[in-house]
Each structure stands twice: as structure tokens, then as C-alpha cells.
C-alpha positions in Angstrom: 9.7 1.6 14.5 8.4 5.1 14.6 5.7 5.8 16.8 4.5 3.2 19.6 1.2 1.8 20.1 0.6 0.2 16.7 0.8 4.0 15.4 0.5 2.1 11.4 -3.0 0.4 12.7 -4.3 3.8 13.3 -3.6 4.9 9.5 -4.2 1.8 7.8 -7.6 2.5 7.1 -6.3 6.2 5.0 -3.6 4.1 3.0 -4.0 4.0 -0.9 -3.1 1.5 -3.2 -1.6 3.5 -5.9 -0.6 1.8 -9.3 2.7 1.8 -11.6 2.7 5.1 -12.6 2.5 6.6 -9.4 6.4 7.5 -9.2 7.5 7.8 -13.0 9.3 10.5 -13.7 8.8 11.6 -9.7 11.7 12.0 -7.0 11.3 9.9 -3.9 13.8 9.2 -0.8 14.6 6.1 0.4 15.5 5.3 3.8 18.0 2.9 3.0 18.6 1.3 6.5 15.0 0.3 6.0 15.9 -2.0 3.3 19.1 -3.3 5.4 17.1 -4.1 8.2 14.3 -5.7 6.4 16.1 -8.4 4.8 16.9 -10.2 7.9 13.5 -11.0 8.3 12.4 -11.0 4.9 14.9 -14.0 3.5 14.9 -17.3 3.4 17.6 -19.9 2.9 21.4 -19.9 1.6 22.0 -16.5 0.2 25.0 -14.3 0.0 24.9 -10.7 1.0 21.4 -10.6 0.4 21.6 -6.6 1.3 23.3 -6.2 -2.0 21.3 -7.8 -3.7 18.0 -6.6 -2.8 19.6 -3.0 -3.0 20.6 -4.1 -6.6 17.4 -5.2 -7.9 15.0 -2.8 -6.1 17.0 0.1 -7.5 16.3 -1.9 -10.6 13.1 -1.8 -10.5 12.5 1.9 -9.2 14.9 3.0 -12.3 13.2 0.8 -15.1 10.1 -0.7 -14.0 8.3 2.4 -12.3 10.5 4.9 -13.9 11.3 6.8 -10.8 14.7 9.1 -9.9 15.8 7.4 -6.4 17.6 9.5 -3.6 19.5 7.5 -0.9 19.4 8.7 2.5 21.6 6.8 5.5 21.5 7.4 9.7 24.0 10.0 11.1 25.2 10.0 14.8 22.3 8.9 16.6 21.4 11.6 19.7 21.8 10.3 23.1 18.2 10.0 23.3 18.3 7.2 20.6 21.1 5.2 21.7 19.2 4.9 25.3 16.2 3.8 23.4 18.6 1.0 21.5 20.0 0.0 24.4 16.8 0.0 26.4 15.0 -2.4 23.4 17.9 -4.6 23.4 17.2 -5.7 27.1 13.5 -5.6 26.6 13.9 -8.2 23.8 16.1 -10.2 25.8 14.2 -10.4 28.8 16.3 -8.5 31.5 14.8 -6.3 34.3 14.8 -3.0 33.1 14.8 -1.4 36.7 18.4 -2.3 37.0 19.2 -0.6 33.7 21.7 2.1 34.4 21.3 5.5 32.7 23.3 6.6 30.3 25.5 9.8 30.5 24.6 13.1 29.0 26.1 13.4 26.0 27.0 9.9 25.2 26.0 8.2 21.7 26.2 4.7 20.6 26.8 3.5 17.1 25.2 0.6 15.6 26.4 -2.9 15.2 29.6 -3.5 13.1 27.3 -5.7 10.8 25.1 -3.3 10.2 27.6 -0.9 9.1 29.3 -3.0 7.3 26.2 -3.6 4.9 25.1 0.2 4.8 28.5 0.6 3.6 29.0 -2.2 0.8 25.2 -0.7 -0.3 26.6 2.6 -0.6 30.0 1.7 -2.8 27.2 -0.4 -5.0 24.9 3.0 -5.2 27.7 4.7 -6.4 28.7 2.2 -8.9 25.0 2.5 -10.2 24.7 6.5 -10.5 22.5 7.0 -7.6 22.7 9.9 -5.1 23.5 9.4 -1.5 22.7 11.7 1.3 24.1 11.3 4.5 21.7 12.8 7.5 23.4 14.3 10.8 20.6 12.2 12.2 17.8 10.4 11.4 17.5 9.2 8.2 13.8 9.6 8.1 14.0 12.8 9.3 15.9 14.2 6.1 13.8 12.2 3.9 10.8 13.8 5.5 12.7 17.4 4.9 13.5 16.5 1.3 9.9 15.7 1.1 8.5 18.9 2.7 10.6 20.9 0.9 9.6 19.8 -2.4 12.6 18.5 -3.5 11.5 14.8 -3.4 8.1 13.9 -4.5 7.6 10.9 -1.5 9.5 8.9 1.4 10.3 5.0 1.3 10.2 4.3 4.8 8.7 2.1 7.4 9.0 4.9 10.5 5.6 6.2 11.2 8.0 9.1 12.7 7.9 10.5 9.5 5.2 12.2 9.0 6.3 14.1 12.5 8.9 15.3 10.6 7.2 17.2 8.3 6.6 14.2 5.3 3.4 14.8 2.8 3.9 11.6 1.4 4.9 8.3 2.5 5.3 4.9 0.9 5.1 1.7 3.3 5.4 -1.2 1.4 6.3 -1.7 -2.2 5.1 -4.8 -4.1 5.8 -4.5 -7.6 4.3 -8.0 -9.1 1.1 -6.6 -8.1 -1.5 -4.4 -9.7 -1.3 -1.9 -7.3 2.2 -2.3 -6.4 2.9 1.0 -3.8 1.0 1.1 -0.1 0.9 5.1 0.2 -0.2 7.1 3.3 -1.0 11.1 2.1 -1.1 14.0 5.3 -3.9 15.2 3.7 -5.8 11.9 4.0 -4.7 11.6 7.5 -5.8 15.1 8.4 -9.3 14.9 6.9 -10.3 11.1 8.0 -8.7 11.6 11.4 -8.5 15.1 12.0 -5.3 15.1 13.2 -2.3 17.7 11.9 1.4 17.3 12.8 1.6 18.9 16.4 -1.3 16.6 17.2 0.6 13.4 16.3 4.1 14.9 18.3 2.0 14.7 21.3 0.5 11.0 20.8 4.1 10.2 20.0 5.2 11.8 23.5 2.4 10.4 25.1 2.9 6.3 23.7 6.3 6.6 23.1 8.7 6.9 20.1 12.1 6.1 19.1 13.5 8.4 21.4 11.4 7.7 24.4 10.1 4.1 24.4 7.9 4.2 27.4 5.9 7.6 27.0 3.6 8.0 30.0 2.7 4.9 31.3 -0.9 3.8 31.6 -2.0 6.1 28.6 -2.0 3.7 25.1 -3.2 5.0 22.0 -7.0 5.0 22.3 -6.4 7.2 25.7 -3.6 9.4 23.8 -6.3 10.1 20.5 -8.9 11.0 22.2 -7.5 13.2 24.7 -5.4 15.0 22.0 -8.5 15.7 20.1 -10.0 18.0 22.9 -7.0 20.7 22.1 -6.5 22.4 18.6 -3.4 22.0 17.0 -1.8 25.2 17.5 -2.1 24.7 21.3 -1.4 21.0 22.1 2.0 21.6 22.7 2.2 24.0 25.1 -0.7 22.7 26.8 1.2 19.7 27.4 4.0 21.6 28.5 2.2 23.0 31.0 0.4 19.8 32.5 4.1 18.2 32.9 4.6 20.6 34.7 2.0 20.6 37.5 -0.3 23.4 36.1 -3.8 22.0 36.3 -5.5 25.1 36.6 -5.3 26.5 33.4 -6.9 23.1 32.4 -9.7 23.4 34.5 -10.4 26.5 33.7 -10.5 24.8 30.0 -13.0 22.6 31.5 -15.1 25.2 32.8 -15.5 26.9 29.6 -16.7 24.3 27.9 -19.3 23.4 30.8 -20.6 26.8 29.8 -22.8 26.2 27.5 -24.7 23.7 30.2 -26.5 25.6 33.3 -25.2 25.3 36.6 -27.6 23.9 39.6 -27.4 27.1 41.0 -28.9 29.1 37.7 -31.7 26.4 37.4 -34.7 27.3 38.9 -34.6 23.2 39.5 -32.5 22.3 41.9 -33.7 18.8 42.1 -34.6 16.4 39.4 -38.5 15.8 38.3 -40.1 12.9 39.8 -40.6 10.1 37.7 -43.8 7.7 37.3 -41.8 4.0 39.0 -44.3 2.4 36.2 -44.4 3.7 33.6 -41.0 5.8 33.6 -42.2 9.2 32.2 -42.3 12.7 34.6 -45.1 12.9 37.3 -45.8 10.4 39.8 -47.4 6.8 40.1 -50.5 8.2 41.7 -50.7 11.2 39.5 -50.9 9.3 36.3 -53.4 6.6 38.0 -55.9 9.5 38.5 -55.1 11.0 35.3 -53.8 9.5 32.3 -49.7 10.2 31.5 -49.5 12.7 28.5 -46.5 10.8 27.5 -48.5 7.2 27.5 -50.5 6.8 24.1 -53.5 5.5 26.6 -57.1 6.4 27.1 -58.6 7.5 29.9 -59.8 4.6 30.8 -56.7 2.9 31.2 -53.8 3.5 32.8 -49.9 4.2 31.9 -48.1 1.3 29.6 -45.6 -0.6 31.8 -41.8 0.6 30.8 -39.4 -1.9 28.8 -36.4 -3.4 30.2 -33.6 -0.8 29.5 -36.1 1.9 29.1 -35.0 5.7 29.4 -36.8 8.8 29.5 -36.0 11.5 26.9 -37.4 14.5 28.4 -36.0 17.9 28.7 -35.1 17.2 32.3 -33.6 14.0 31.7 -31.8 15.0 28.7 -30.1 17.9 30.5 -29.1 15.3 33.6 -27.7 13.2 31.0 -25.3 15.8 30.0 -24.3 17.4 33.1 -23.2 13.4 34.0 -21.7 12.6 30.6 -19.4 16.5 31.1 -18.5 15.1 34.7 -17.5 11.8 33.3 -15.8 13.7 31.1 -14.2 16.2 33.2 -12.9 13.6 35.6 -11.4 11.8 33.1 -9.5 14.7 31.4 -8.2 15.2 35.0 -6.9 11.7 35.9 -5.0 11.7 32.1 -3.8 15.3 33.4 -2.0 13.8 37.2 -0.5 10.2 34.9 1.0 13.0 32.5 1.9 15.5 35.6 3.7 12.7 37.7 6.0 11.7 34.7 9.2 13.7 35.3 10.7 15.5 32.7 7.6 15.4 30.1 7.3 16.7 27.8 11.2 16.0 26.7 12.4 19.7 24.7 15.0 17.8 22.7 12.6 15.0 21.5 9.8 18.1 20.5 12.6 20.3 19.5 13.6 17.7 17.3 10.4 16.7 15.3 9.5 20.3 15.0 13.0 20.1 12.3 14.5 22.9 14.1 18.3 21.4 13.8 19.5 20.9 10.0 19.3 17.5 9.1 22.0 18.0 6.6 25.1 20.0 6.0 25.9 21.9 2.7 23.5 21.8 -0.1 21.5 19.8 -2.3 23.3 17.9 -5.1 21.2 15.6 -6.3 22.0 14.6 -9.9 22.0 11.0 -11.6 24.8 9.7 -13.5 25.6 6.7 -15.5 26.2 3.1 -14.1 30.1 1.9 -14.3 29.2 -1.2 -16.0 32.5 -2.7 -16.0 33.1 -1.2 -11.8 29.6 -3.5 -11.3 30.6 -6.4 -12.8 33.9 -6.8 -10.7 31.8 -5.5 -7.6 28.9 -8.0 -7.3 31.7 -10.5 -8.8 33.6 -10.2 -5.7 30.4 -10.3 -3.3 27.9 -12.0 -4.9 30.1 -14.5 -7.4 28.1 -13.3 -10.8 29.1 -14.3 -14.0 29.6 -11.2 -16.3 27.1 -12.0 -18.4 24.5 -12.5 -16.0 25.5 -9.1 -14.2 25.1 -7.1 -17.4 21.9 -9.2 -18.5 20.2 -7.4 -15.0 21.7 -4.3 -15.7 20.3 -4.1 -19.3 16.5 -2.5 -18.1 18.0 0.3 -16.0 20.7 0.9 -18.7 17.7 1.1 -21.6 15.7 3.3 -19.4 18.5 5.8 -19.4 19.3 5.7 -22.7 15.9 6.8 -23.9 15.4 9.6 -20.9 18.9 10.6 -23.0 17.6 9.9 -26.3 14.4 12.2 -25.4 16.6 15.1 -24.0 18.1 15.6 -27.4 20.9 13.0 -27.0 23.2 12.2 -30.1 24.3 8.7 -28.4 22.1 6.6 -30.9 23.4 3.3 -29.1 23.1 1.7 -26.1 25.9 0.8 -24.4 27.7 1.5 -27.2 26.8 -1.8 -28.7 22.6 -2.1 -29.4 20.7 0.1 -31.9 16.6 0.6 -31.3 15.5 -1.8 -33.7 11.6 -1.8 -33.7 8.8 -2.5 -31.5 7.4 -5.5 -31.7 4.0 -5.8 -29.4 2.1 -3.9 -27.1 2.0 -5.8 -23.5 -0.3 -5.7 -21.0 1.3 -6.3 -17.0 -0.3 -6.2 -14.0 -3.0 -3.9 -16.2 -0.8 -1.3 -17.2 0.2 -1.5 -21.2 4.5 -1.2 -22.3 5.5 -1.8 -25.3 8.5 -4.7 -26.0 11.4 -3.2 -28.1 13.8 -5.2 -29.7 17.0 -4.0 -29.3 19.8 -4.9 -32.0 23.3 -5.3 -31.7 24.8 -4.7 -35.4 27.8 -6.3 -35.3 28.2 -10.5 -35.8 30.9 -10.2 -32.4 29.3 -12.1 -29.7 31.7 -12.8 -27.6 30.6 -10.0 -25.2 26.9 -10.3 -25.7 24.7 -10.2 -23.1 23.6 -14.1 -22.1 21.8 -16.1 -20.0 23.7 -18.5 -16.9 21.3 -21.3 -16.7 20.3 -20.4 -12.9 21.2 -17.8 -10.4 24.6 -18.2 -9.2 24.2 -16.5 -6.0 21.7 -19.2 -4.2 22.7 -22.9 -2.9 19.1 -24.6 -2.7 18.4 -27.7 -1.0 16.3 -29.9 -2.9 12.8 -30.2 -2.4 12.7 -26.5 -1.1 10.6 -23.3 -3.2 13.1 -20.5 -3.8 10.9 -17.8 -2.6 13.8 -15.1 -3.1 13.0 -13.9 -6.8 9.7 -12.6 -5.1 11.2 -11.4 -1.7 13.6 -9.2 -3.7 11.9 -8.1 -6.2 14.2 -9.7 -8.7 12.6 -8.7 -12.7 11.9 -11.2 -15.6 15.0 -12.2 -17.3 15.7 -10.8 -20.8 14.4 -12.2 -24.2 17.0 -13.3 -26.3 17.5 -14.5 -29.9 20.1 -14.8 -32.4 19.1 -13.9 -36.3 21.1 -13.5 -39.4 24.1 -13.2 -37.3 23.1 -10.5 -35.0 22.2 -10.5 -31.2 18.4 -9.2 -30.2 17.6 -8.0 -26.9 13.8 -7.4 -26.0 12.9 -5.3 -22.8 9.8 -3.7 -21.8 9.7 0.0 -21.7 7.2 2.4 -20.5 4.5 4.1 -23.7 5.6 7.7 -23.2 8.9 7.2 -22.9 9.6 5.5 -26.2 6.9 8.0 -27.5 9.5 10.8 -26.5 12.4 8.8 -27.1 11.6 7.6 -30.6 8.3 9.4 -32.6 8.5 8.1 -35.9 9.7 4.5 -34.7 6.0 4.8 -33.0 4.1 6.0 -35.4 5.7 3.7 -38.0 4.1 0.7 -35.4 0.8 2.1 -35.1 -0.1 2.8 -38.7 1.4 -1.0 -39.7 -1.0 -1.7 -36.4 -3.6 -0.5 -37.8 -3.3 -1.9 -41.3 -2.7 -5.8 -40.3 -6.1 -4.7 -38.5 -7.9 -3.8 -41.6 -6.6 -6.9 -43.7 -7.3 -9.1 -41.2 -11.3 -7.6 -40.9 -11.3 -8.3 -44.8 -10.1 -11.5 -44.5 -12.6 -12.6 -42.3 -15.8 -13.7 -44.0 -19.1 -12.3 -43.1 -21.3 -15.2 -42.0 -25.7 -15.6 -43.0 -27.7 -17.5 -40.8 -28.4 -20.5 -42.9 -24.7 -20.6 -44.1 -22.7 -23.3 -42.9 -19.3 -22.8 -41.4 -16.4 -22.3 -43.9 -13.9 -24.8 -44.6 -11.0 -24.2 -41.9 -13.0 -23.5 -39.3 -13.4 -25.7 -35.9 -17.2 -26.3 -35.9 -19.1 -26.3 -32.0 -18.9 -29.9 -30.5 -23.4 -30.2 -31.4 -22.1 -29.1 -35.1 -19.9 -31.3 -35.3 -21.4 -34.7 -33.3 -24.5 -35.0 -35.5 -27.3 -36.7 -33.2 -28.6 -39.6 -35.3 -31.3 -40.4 -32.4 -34.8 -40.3 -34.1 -37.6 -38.8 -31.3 -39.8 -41.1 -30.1 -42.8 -40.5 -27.8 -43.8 -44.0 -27.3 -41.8 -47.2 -26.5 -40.6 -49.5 -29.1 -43.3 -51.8 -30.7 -46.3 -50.5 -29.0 -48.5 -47.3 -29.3 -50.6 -45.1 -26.6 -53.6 -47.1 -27.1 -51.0 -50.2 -26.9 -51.6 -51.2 -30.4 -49.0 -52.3 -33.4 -45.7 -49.5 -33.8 -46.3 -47.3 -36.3 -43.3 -46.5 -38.3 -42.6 -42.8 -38.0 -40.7 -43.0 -41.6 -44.1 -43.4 -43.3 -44.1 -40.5 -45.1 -41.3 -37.7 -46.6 -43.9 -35.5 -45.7 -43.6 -36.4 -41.5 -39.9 -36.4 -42.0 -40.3 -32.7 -43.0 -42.5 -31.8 -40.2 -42.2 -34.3 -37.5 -44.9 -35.7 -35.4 -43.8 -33.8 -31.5 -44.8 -30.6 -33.5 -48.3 -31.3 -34.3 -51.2 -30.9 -31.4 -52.2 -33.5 -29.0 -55.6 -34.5 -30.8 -53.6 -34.3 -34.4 -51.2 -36.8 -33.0 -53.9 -39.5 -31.7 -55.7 -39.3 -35.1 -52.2 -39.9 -36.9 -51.3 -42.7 -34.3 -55.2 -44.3 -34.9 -55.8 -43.8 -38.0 
């Protein structure tokens, strides 16, 4: 949840789509109950322990498809605080009186559902199996993903909690949807400061003020719109404490605010005015009705002899006197409304909450120990028996998915000076064999060769999913809703097994130099045989034999053109062939003039 008050509405407008190359070769931290939780809405239909496998395929894709370096992060002990909220939500969702609701004791936490931790822990053992880091937060898991972040160890957040950028985050990434162009929905601080003008003490106190995780209610009777535009008239440095001392019954130092910035306006008593100017009731402008019938108002673009132009419905005067009335009331508005947000947030008890600020502000660790955040190699054979056992996968089909993440490792290796010249210990580079454009971002498709004639352990293809019982009649719409990639190419030539996989341009380019530049010169010479082949066409040349001729080309019209109507002329006389002559064949009778065609037709 994060923030209340549709907190994501308010930066929607700052997101930016940003394309597949966003994260490669980057660090980013996923909040992996984020992906637990958002499978029970996401799914649809008959599927086994769909948390696994949308943890399997969307570390997948992160490893080979956007060529990122993944770091798990999972909830601690949730505070006191937190387990009230929880418990608080749960009988809001289910409809019971929340005045009854007994307060918790001090000190008192509440784990999760058993389900839940049930999954986060078969997604851990299946992170482990597949090399990736985990990090365990004493608390919020978006919190440490937002330290990581801040502290430049990861380059972004996965996370839905709007919270996060309270937390200190730079860069957060909502949504991910990577069959798209423009696959990652990315909110920057530095957008968010600049289009809103907010900074990170400024969004603690909307967050105290419309409730969080922590505090679901906030004030009541103060929603966002209120919150925002109250926050605004403080600075950043001081929003804090000046909330700290509204909760706690000080109003004067905030009316003393309010003076200073009536300042700049004069007071009744330092105009020499103490009333306002009379106003003409006709024509709206200073000076009175009899005044301006005498003389003509200065305002009025009228002669003498007439009198002032009658005002407009809606019509206000923009004098110097009016203008300065108009200010002195919009300040008073102003300052009364400051004032009645000032008593809601004085008669909330205990606001601001120390713990909840205390607590955004980062000033308890969010992790024990250091940072070890390294990336090993899948256990191939571990996996296979793992998603065996929970997600009844065939072998084959287990190692078939496995096969981008394990070719995007082996050339990070290969690049880094590796000698391990196979993969797996079974498939050689072979060549490239295209360049391929997807979703407007170019990879190149490698064929990977196994050199051996034993396929008995090659990697194949079940002839559906195992994991899904469909009805008929019914779209899967899983492959979509967990990211699932394209399955592998695969052929069998001269006895050997060939793999083909998609791999990023720079990485083979590291991986393998020569390889590319082996492709680009025989690239570039099919290019140049193929521009000699082709034969250069003239104008009156007709098309060479081979070649598919346009439909008019290739329908000849046999229609002769006729002006006239068969048998009878203009004049209505006898029909005059229009064969008479090879010389009208070669120039036909519609090109000739009007008076050359009725001597032709007469004659």
C-alpha cells in the first residue's frame, strides 16, 4: 500500500516509460513479497504454486532478457505499529465496526499468515537454487530496498509501496511489462521534486497527514488535496517540526507565520483609506453614479456626450483599490483556512507519531551485518528436482527455461576472461545467425552447438506446459501474466543438437569479438553481391524475366476508347471506324483538339 489517499495518482503524471536497456548491467532490489502478493490477484485458472513460478520466470527475464543483477529483499518482524494497521485493514475489509476494535498492547507484533510464509519461503529455497542474493530486512522490506538504493549499492527498487521513496529511494520501478516496447513504469525523486516541488520531509508529512502503513487513518477530514497544499506553505527543512508543534497545541508560532507573510500587504490602520472607494452602481468603475452622469468616467471609453457603458454580468473592477481588497480577502481566506487545518491536526492525539517519523527518517538499521551481495551459478540439477517436486516439470522442459539465464552467464563469464569455453558443459558458441529486432530493440540469435551425437540429455521441448489443467474453451492468459519467455529454437543437423537464444549486442560483442566481426564482414558482403545481382532498370525497359509484374502490367486493357456510342457519330451520322488509319492508331483521336476531332469525324 504505501501512502493513503491514491499517493500513486499524485505521481502518475512524473512516471517514465523507460525501455529494455534501462537495467542491463544495473543492480536493482526487489521487494519480493510484492511479487507474492500480486499473484493472487493477477492469476487466473488451475495453476500450481503460481508464486514459484512467477518468481522463476521473472528472475528469468531480469537475468537474460534485460540483463540486470537482481537482489532479493523479504519483511522482518513487523513493528507494533504495523501489525495494528493489519489488523485494523482486516476488519475494514470485512465490514466490522471499527469502534469496538480493541487496542493492541505495547510491544506486541503479529506475523503474517502461515500461507504467506509458506510461499516467501519456497521462493527463497528457489532463489537460492538460482544464484540470487537474498537479504532479509529487520523490518520493512521496502525500507531496505530504499537504503540499498540510497546508498548506491543498488541502482533502483521493484516495489509497489509508494512508502519508498520516504525511505530515502532515488529510483523506483512500479510495474514491469516486458512484451512491451517500453517495458519498465519508473518514478525518479528528481522528477518528483521538480514537477511537484516536493522533497522527502514534505512527503513524511502528507503520509502522517492521509495515513500510511503504520497509521491508516491519518487526521481525519484532511485527504490529499488538503494535505498538498497545506504542506507546500512550509519549506522542507521545517515541516516537521512545525507539525510537531501544531500536534501539540502551539498555534501561535503559526500565526505569527501568518502574520509575516500578511506583511507585505498594508494593514487598515497604515492606509490612509480606511474604507473602500465608492463605486459607480452602473457602470462599476470608482466614483459615483451622479459623478460620472455630470462628467464622463475616465475608465468608460465614452464621449462627453454620453454617459458610462452599462457593466457585464460577472463584471469586476481591476483598480488599485479593488485589487488590494481582493488580496487582503483572498490572505484571510487563506489564513482561516491554515487555521482550521491547524485545530483538525491539534485535536488528533498523539500526532505526529515519533516512531512512524523516526522510522522513515532511516534512523534504525534496516539490516544487520554487512553487505554480501554476490551472484553465483544456478544448481541445475537442485532446480530440476525442486520445481519437479512443486510444479511437476519434466527435466527437459525445466532446463529448456533455464537455458537463457544460463547463456547470459556464460558470456558475462566468457567476457571476464573465462576459460570455460562451454555452456553447461555441453554447448559450444557456434555462430550467429541474424540480427533481430523485438519490441524495437535489435539482439542478435546465436546458435549454440552441442558437439557430441549424445542426445539423450539434450535439452527438448514437452509438447505443452505441464504445470496448467485448462478447461476447454478457455484463453490461457498465464504465459502473459507471468511473464513466461518464448520457448527455445531447436534443430537437429548432422547429428548434433542446435540451440538458438537471443542475446543482447554488447554482450556477445564482449563475449566473442572475432565471432562478430566474422558476421558483420560476411554481412556486409552478401550485401554487395546481392546489389550486383540486382539489375538496374531504364524507363522504357520492360521488367525482367522472374519478376512479378504490377496487376495494370500484367492485365493488359484490350478496351479501345470511344467518345461516341456504337454506330452513331456527334452529328448522329454513320460510325466511323477508328482503325482507319496506322497513323490514328499511333496517335489516337482523344489527343487531338476539339475542332481537329469534328473535322476528322466530318470529313
Amino acid at each position: 500500500m504505501g501512502v493513503g489517499g491514491n499517493f500513486w495518482d499524485l505521481l502518475k503524471p512524473y512516471a517514465r516509460a523507460e525501455g529494455f536497456d534501462f537495467l542491463r548491467n544495473k543492480r536493482v532490489a526487489v521487494d519480493l513479497s510484492y511479487w507474492i502478493v500480486q499473484q493472487e490477484t493477477a492469476l487466473k485458472g488451475n495453476i500450481r504454486n503460481p508464486h514459484i513460478r512467477l518468481t522463476f520466470f521473472r528472475t528469468i527475464n531480469l537475468f537474460s532478457k534485460f540483463g540486470a543483477f537482481p537482489v532479493f529483499v523479504t519483511d522482518g518482524t513487523a513493528s507494533p505499529l504495523k501489525s495494528q494497521a493489519r489488523i485494523a485493514r482486516f476488519f475494514r475489509a470485512s465490514g466490522i465496526d471499527l469502534s469496538s476494535f480493541p487496542v493492541a498492547e505495547k510491544g506486541i507484533t503479529i506475523e503474517r499468515n502461515k500461507a504467506f510464509q509458506k510461499c516467501e519461503k519456497e521462493c527463497v529455497e528457489l532463489l537460492g537454487l538460482l544464484g540470487v542474493p537474498v537479504l532479509n530486512a529487520k523490518g520493512e522490506a521496502e525500507a531496505l530496498c530504499a537504503q540499498l538504493n540510497r546508498e548506491g549499492l543498488v541502482d533502483a527498487c521493484i516495489t509497489s509501496d509508494s512508502d519508498a521513496f520516504l525511505f530515502g529511494a532515488n529510483c523506483v520501478i512500479k510495474n514491469m511489462q516486458p512484451n512491451s516496447n517500453e517495458p519498465f513504469e519508473c518514478y525518479h525523486m528528481s522528477d518528483i521534486e521538480s514537477g511537484l516541488g516536493l522533497r522527502r520531509n514534505q512527503l513524511i508529512a502528507i503520509s502522517l497527514l492521509v495515513g500510511n502503513d503504520h497509521n491508516l487513518t491519518g487526521v481525519p477530514g484532511i485527504g490529499l488535496e488538503t494535505a498538498l497544499r497545506f504542506v507546500k506553505s512550509f519549506s522542507d527543512v521545517e515541516i516537521l517540526s512545525r507539525l510537531q508543534g501544531i500536534g501539540g497545541g502551539d498555534l501561535q508560532v503559526f500565526q505569527c507565520d501568518v502574520n509575516l507573510d500578511c506583511s507585505s500587504i498594508p494593514n487598515s490602520d497604515e492606509s490612509p483609506r480606511k474604507t473602500k472607494v465608492p463605486h459607480c452602481s452602473f457602470c462599476g468603475h470608482p466614483g459615483s453614479k451622479k459623478a460620472h452622469l455630470k462628467f464622463a468616467c475616465q475608465y468608460c471609453s465614452s464621449t462627453a456626450n454620453e454617459g458610462c457603458i452599462q457593466k457585464p454580468l460577472g463584471f469586476k473592477c481591476s483598480c488599485s483599490s479593488c485589487d488590494l481588497d481582493n488580496k487582503v480577502k483572498e490572505q484571510k481566506r487563506n489564513e482561516n483556512w491554515k487555521i482550521k487545518v491547524c485545530r483538525m491536526i491539534a485535536s488528533e492525539q498523539n500526532f505526529p507519531n515519533k516512531e512512524i517519523t523516526e522510522m522513515y527518517l532511516n534512523k534504525q538499521q534496516q539490516y544487520d551485518g554487512d553487505y554480501h551481495l554476490s551472484w553465483g551459478n544456478p544448481k541445475i540439477d537442485m532446480l530440476v528436482d525442486y520445481l519437479a517436486y512443486y510444479l511437476h516439470w519434466e527435466a527437459s522442459y525445466t532446463r529448456q527455461r533455464m537455458f537463457p539465464m544460463i547463456s547470459t552467464i556464460f558470456l558475462r563469464d566468457v567476457a571476464s576472461n573465462s576459460k570455460d569455453q562451454l555452456l553447461g558443459g555441453q554447448y559450444e558458441f557456434d555462430s550467429i545467425q541474424r540480427v533481430k529486432t523485438r519490441f524495437r530493440h535489435q539482439l542478435y540469435v546465436i546458435n549454440w552447438k552441442k558437439p557430441t551425437c549424445e542426445l539423450g540429455n539434450a535439452i527438448g521441448i514437452p509438447s505443452e506446459d505441464p504445470d496448467t489443467e485448462q478447461e476447454p474453451g478457455i484463453a490461457d492468459e498465464s504465459t502473459d501474466l507471468l511473464d513466461e519467455p518464448d520457448a527455445l529454437q531447436i534443430h537437429i543437423r548432422d547429428g548434433c543438437s542446435f540451440l538458438s537464444t537471443e542475446e543482447d549486442m554488447v554482450l556477445v560483442q564482449n563475449a566473442f569479438p572475432e565471432k562478430v566481426s566474422q558476421f558483420l564482414k560476411d554481412k556486409e558482403l552478401k550485401e554487395s553481391k546481392s546489389s550486383r545481382k540486382r539489375p538496374v532498370k531504364s524507363e522504357n525497359s520492360e521488367s525482367p524475366r522472374g519478376v512479378q509484374l504490377s496487376i495494370t502490367s500484367f492485365y493488359r486493357s484490350s478496351k479501345v476508347p470511344c467518345h461516341e456510342k456504337p454506330g452513331e457519330s456527334e452529328a448522329g451520322g454513320p460510325k466511323i471506324s477508328a482503325d482507319t488509319s496506322d497513323e490514328k492508331d499511333k496517335e489516337p483521336i482523344r489527343n487531338y483538339s476539339k475542332s481537329a476531332r469534328r473535322k476528322l469525324l466530318f470529313d
